[in-house]
Structure formats: C-alpha cells, structure tokens
C-alpha positions, 0 to 999 in steps of 0.5 A: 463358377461365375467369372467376373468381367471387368467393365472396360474403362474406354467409355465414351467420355473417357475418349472425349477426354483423351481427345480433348488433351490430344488436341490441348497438348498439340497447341502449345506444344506446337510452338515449342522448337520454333521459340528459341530462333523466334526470341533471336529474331526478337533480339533476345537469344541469351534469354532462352532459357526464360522461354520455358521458366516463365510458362513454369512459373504462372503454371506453378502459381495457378496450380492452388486456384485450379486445384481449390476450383476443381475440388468446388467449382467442378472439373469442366470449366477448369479445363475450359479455362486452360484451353480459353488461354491457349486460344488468347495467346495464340492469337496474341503472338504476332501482335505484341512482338516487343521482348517484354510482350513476348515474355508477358505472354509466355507467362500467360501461356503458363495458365493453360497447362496451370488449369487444364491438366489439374482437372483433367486427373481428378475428372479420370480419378472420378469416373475410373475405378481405383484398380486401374488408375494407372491404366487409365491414366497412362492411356490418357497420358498417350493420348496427351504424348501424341498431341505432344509428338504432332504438334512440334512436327506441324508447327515446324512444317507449318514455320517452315513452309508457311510462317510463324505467324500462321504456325501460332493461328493453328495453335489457337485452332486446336485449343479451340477444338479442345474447348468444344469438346471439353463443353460437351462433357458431363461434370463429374463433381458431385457436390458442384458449387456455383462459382464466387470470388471467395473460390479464388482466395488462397490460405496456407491449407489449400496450397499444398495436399500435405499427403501428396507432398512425396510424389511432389518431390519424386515429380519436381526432381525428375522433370527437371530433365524435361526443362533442360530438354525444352530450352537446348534440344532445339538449337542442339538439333540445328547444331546437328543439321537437323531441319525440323527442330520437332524431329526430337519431340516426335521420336521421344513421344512415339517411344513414350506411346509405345511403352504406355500401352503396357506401363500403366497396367504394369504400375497397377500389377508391381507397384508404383514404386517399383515401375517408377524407379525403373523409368527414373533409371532409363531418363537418366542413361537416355540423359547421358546418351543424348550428351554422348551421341554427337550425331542425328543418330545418338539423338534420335536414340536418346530421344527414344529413350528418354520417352521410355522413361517418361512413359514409364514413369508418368502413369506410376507417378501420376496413379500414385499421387492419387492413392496418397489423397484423400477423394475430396481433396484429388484437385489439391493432390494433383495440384500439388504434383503439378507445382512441383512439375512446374517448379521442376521444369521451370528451374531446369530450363532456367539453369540449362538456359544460364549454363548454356548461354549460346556456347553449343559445347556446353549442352553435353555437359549440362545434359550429364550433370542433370542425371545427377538430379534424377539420381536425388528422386531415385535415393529419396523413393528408396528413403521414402519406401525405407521408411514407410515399411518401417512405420508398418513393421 
C-alpha cells in the first residue's frame, strides 16, 4: 500500500515571505508605545486616541485599491508599495514635527498596513494548497506577531537609550530590508497586467467581495479590542511603573507565537468556526482580566491571554475569508476583511482615545465594556452557522 506524503509547505519563498512581514511588522510597530508621550510633547495628549484611528483610516480607504491591484497589477509590487511608505514616513517624522504634520503622517502611515498585508494573503493563498491554508497562514501570522513583539521592544529601548528620532530611522531600516526581500520574489499572479491608471478607479463592485462580507463582520467587531489595546495600554503601563511601554506588546506576541504553532492546523482539522469562537471567548476574558489586574503582574497575564486568543483567532479567520472567495477575486476578499480590520481598530481607538481623555481610572472600565463587543462577533458567528445549516438541510 502506498503512503502519501504530503509536500512540506515551508518552501523557500514561503520563508521569504514570512521574513519580509517579520521585518514590516517590526517598522511600524516599532513606534507604536512611544507615540502617545511623543503627541504630548507635541502639545497634543487629548488627541491620542487619533494616533491610531487616523493610521485605520487611510488602511481602510486603500484597501479596494490594493485588493483591485493584487488581483491585475500582481502581489509583489503591492507589497513593495506598503513597505516604500513605511521607509518615507520614518524618515519623515523628525521633520514635520507640528500637530497637524504628525497627524498627516499617521494618515500616511496608514497606506503601508493598506497594501502590504492585502497582498501578502493571496500570494500564501496562490502557492499553499487549500488544505492547509490555516497552517499556512498562521505560520506567517507568527512570522508577522514576532516582528510585532521586537519591534515595540527595540523602539522603546532604542527611545530610551538613544532618541526618538533615532527610534523612527530604524523603523525605516527594517522596511527597507522588507523591501529588498519583497523584490526578489517570483510573482505568483498568473494573468499580471501592466499597470495603467484605469487600475486605480474604483466602482461599487470592487469595493467589497460580497462573499467575504461574513468574515468582515467577525473581523470589524473583534479587532476592535485591538484599537482599545493600542491607544490605553501604553500609558496604562506607565500608570503601573512599567519602564519599556513594549513590555505588554512582547508578552502578548510571544503568548500569540506559541499558540500558532498549533492554531492554524487546528482551524483546518475542526472548522474555522469552531476554533474562531474559542479564541473570541479568550479575548474577551483576557479584556476583563487586564481591566481587573491593577498590577505588572495581572498585565502581563492579560497580555498573555489576549495573545492567545488572537493567534487563536486569526489564522481560523484569515483561512476562512478565503474559503468564502472565489480565486480570481482573493485580493478583493482579503481586501474586504481587512477594511473591516481597519475600520474596527480604527473606531476602537477612536472611543477608547474619547472615553479615556487622560483619566487613567477609566481604562478599566473601557476594557470591560468592550468584551460587550466581542460578544456581538460570537452571537452573529452562531447566527451565521444557524443559518447556513439551515439553507443546506
């Protein structure tokens, strides 16, 4: 009897890719805790919530245009693009140092994580086999949690020891390594168009993969909790005697590593739904238990937890917005899940950002009312499977 070995999906331009995001996540994340005193020095603290929302913004409104140019132009120069823009605005920081400079450049910051990522997916989709998407992708999501677990550590040692200034030239260093790597990779889009300007105009059609639009709403309330997490936990780690602010962005990466060795497999073996309604459970207690631990301590425990979750939940959610699409529209489905993703950091930050206004008191109780949002992803996955078994009975 002849046993079927399955091919290993860690091929060399699998690595490369994983390299390349490893090194894209840590440049913009590298500046992400230091941001909020950086705006204070600016004379602008009871706009922090903007700090966040703004980079959403333009990420969300890129979306259609890096999906529609994934899907025609190909997905290496639409990763290129995401970490060209990284590289500018890291540059660009210690030049335009007014209020309104700053927030101009978070919203241009916002077309990096626009591009890159929405090409990123379908170029795993294009050389991974179906089976093992989840796999795939939540090996490359580690790949992407790493670069987001060193980063904020070195741009607050680099803040601290050296300067800020210093801190946004080494973002632009990693997203340029990003770049190189990127450049040398084979295109995986098989019917690549030259690009043209007609690219770039939008209709109603392309914005949104209608198929996809399920996983976008999984995705938009779930991530909110990543909004909150960005704009309160660096000054409610200094509130806790916490010297580097990216002590809780390394915990909760390394927790969300760990659990992604197993995760994606796990999503592929049960079911996407299954595996996403247990990591949406676990960010909701890890909410609740960062809102209840007044001490390092419960913060590091509820950064642990929150990162199992969302390494629980991303790969289940990432495989599954695939399987909703069609292959000659991935670009579009991945676009679609990521203007949610977007639009629900975005609102997160915004809320939190407002609620919070510099009364440290508050973020406990912010952090409480946004496992009431979790919730409201976890009912309409069970409405959505409900109704799905009902239109195959």
């Amino acid at each position: 009897m002849e046993v079927k070995v399955e091919k290993s999906i860690y091929t060399f331009q699998f690595i490369l890719l994983c390299l390349s995001s490893l090194l894209f996540s840590a440049s913009f994340n590298m500046i992400i805790p230091e941001l909020p005193n950086y705006l204070t020095t600016l004379g602008g603290a009871e706009h922090k919530g903007l700090i966040i929302a703004l980079f959403t913004l333009t990420a969300g409104i890129s979306r259609p245009f890096s999906g529609k140019l994934t899907d025609q132009w190909g997905r290496v120069p639409v990763m290129a693009i995401g970490s060209i823009v990284c590289v500018l605005c890291g540059f660009l920081y210690p030049i335009l140092t007014t209020l309104s400079g700053f927030f101009f450049l978070r919203l241009i910051h916002g077309f990096s994580t626009g591009f890159k990522p929405t090409a990123t997916s379908a170029y795993v989709a294009d050389i991974i086999p179906s089976n093992r998407w989840g796999e795939a992708l939540g090996m490359h999501g580690l790949c992407f949690s790493i670069g987001g677990a060193v980063g904020p550590a070195i741009g607050s040692y680099i803040a601290f020891h050296f300067d800020i200034n210093t801190m946004f030239y080494t973002s632009s260093l990693f997203a340029f390594l990003s770049i190189i790597i990127v450049l040398n990779m084979k295109e995986t889009l098989m019917t690549k168009r030259k690009f043209d300007v007609s690219m770039l105009r939008i209709n109603r059609t392309e914005i949104i993969e209608k198929r996809a639009i399920p996983a976008g709403i999984v995705t938009l309330f779930s991530y909110s909790a990543y909004g909150v997490i960005l704009t309160l936990i660096p000054d409610w780690s200094e509130h806790l005697g916490i010297q580097n602010k990216g002590l809780f962005f390394a915990a909760y990466t390394i927790a969300s590593i760990c659990i992604r060795f197993v995760s994606g497999k796990l999503a592929d073996k049960h079911g996407r739904i299954k595996v996403m309604l247990v990591g949406l459970f676990i960010i909701s207690l890890s909410l609740a238990l960062i809102g209840w631990g007044n001490s390092i301590q419960g913060l590091i425990i509820g950064a642990c937890t929150y990162g199992i979750g969302t390494g629980i939940l991303s790969p289940a959610l990432n495989a599954w917005t695939i399987d909703l699409s069609l292959p000659q529209y991935r670009g579009r489905a991945v676009a679609t899940m990521y203007i949610a993703l977007e639009i629900g950091i975005g609102s997160g930050a915004l809320f939190a950002g407002y609620l919070y206004n510099d009364f440290i008191y508050r973020i406990p109780y912010i952090m409480y009312g946004n496992t009431a949002v979790i919730f409201i992803a976890i009912f309409y996955i069970f409405y959505w499977d409900k109704k799905k078994a009902k239109a195959n009975y």
